[in-house]
N, C-alpha and C positions, 0 to 999 in steps of 0.2 A: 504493500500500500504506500510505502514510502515515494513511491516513484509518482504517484498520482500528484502533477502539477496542477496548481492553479492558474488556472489561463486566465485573462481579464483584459481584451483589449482597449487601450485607451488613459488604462486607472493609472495612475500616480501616485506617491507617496499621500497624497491630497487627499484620495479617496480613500483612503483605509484608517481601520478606529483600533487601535492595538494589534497593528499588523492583520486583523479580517477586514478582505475587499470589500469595499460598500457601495449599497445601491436602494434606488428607490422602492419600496411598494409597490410590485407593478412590473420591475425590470426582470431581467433576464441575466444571469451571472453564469460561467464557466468553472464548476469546481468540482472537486473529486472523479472528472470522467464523467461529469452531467452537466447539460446546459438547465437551470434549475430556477423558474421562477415563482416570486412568492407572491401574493396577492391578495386582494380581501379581508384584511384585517377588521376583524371585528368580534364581538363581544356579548356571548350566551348563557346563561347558567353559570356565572364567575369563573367561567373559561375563556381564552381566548381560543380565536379559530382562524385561523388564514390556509387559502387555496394551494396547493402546488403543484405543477404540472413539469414535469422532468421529461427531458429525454437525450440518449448520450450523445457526449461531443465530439465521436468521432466516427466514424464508419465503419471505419475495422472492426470488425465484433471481436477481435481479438486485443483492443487496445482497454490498459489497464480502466477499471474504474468502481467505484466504493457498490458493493452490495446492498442496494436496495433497503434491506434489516438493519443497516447500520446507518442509515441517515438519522440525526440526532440533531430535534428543534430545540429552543429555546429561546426565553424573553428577555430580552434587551431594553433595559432602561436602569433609575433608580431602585430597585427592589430591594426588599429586607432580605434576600436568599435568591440562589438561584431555582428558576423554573425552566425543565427540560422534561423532555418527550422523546422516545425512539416514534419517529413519524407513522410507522405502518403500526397497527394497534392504540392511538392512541385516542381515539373515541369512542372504543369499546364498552365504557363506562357510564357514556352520555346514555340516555335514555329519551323518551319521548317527543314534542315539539323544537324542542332545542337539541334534540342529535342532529348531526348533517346529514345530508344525503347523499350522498357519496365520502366514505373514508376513503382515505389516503391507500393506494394499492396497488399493485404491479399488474401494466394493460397490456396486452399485446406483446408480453415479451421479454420487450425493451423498452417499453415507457412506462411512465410512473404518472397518476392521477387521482386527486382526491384531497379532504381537508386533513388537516395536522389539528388537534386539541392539545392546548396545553394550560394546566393551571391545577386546581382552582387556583384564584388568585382574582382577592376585591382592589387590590390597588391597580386600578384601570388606566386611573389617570396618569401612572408612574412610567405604563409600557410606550414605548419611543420604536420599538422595531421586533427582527425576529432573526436568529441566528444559526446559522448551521455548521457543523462538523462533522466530523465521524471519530468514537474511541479509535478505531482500528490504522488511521490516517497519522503517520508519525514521520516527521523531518526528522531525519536522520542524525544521530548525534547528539539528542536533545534529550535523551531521556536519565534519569538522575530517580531511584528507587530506595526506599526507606523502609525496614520493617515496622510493624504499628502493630504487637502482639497485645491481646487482650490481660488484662483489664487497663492499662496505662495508657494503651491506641501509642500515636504518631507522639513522641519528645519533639522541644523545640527545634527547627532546623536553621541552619544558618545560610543569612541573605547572597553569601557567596557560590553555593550549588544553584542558583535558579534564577537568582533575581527576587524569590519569594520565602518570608517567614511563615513559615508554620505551624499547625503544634495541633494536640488533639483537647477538643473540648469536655466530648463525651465518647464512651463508648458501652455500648450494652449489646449482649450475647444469648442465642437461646438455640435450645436446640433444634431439632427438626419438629420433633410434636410439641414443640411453646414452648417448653419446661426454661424458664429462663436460669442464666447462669449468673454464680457470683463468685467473688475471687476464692470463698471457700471451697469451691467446685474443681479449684487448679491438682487439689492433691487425691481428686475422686479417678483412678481411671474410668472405671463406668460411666463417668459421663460425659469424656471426652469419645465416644464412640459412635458411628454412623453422621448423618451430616448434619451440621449446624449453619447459622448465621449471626452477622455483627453488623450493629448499625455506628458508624462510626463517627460522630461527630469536628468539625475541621475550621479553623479557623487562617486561612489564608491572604496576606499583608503584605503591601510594595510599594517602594514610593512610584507613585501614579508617572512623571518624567522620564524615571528610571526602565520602568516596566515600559513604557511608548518604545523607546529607544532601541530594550534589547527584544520587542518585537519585533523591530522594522529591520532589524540583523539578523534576525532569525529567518522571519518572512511569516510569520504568525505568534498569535499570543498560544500561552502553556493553556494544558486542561493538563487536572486532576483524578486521575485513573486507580483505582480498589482494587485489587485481585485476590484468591479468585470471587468469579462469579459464573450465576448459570441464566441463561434466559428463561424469559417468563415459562412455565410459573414460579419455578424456583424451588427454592426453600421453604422461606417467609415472605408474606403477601408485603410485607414493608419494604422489602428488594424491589418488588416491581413498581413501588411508587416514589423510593429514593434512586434508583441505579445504582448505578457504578462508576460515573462517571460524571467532569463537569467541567464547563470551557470556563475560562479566568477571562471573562467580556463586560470588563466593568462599564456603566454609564461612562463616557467621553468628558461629559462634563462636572463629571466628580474631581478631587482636588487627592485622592488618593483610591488606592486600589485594597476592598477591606472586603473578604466575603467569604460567606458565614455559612456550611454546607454540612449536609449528613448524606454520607453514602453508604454502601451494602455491600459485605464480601460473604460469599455465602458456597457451600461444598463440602465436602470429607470435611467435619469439626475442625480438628486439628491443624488443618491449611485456615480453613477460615476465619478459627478461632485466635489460636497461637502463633499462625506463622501467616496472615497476611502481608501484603507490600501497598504503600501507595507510591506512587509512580506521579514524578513533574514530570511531562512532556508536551515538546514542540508539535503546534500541528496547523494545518491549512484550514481556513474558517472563513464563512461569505457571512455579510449582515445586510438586513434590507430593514432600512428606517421609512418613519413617515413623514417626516420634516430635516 
């Protein structure tokens, strides 16, 4: 996936918001191996919902580009936390007058059509735009991996590996049927046995300048990546609603880069428990604002 460029004719330094290319509501962007536009933005049931219609940038059906399953929305603005969505499934929840009609799906093939839900989230007024990457999508060289073993999660890291301070705020553990864990549970074998999961709380810090800079060297901003993990259903139904993953796309017009995340590692206990990793890495990211 490394190799999937981002194409963007025309953009310049000018156009991009911590190293993701930007464009309007409405345009048409070139990333991960899809020409991919976003549209519609608008506001149901304290979700947001915007259009997508994808289809690849090249002809070659042999030429690299991100799998469909890994396209990964999210809201762009001021928010208290990030909000993100793997786009295929991600209205499945909506129900009655305010589901769309048509989810987000794979047509013909090779194209991609349908809505993206992502939220809840009542701070309406906050959302500025809507963002995309993929976990799977990694500039090469960029990635920098931290064990974060239960119950202590992720120690403080220093601004020197990344660009980013971080450190873990919370972390709680449970096994596969609920039974939740506690560090007295460290000296039970028995309960370290078949699969569990951990929701890990993170709090991640940069000076906003700093972080512009070593994006635009990079050629994209970090996301924050869990391991392991299993796709839905999972584990625990709180995996499917935290992830695994999350792009560092702060509002443009904040004065610093400060955001406040719970993610999901989840598998055999013991990996998930004891020996997860979070992972800083480089990656390729399109944003489409309203204004």
């Amino acid at each position: 996936m490394a190799a999937l460029a981002l194409l963007l004719g025309g953009c310049g330094s000018d156009n991009t918001v911590y190293g993701a290319h930007t464009a309007a509501i409405g345009d048409t962007q070139a990333i991960l191996g899809w020409n991919i536009a976003v549209a519609n933005l608008r506001f149901a049931d304290d979700r947001v919902l915007v259009d997508v219609t994808a289809a690849p940038s090249s002809e070659d059906p042999d030429a690299p580009r991100a799998d469909p399953g890994d396209l990964r929305f999210g809201l762009y603005g001021a928010l208290a936390h990030p909000i993100e969505a793997t786009g295929i499934g991600s209205c499945e929840s909506m129900t009655g007058a305010e589901a769309p009609a048509a989810m987000l799906r794979v047509q013909d093939g090779d194209r991609i059509s349908g809505t993206v839900c992502l939220g809840p989230s009542r701070a309406q007024s906050q959302v500025r735009g809507i963002y995309l990457y993929s976990p799977r999508e990694r500039i090469p060289e960029t990635t920098v991996a931290y064990p974060a073993a239960f119950p202590l999660g992720l120690p403080r890291t220093g601004v020197a590996d990344t660009g980013l301070i971080m450190a873990s705020t919370s972390a709680e553990a449970w096994r596969a049927d609920g039974m939740p864990l506690t560090p007295a549970a460290l000296g039970d074998p028995v309960a370290f046995t078949g699969d569990g999961a951990m929701l890990l709380g993170l709090r991640a810090e940069a000076v906003a300048a700093q972080y512009r800079d070593d994006a635009a060297a990079r050629g994209g901003p970090l996301m924050i990546v869990v391991a392991p993990t299993r796709p839905p259903p999972g584990v625990n139904p709180a995996c499917n609603a935290y992830g695994a993953s999350t792009l560092v796309l702060p509002d443009a017009t904040l004065d610093s880069v400060v955001l406040d995340v719970s993610l999901c590692t989840q598998g055999e206990i013991n990996q998930a428990v004891l020996y997860p990793t979070v992972s800083v890495i480089g990656t390729h990211a399109a944003l489409w604002t309203t204004k």
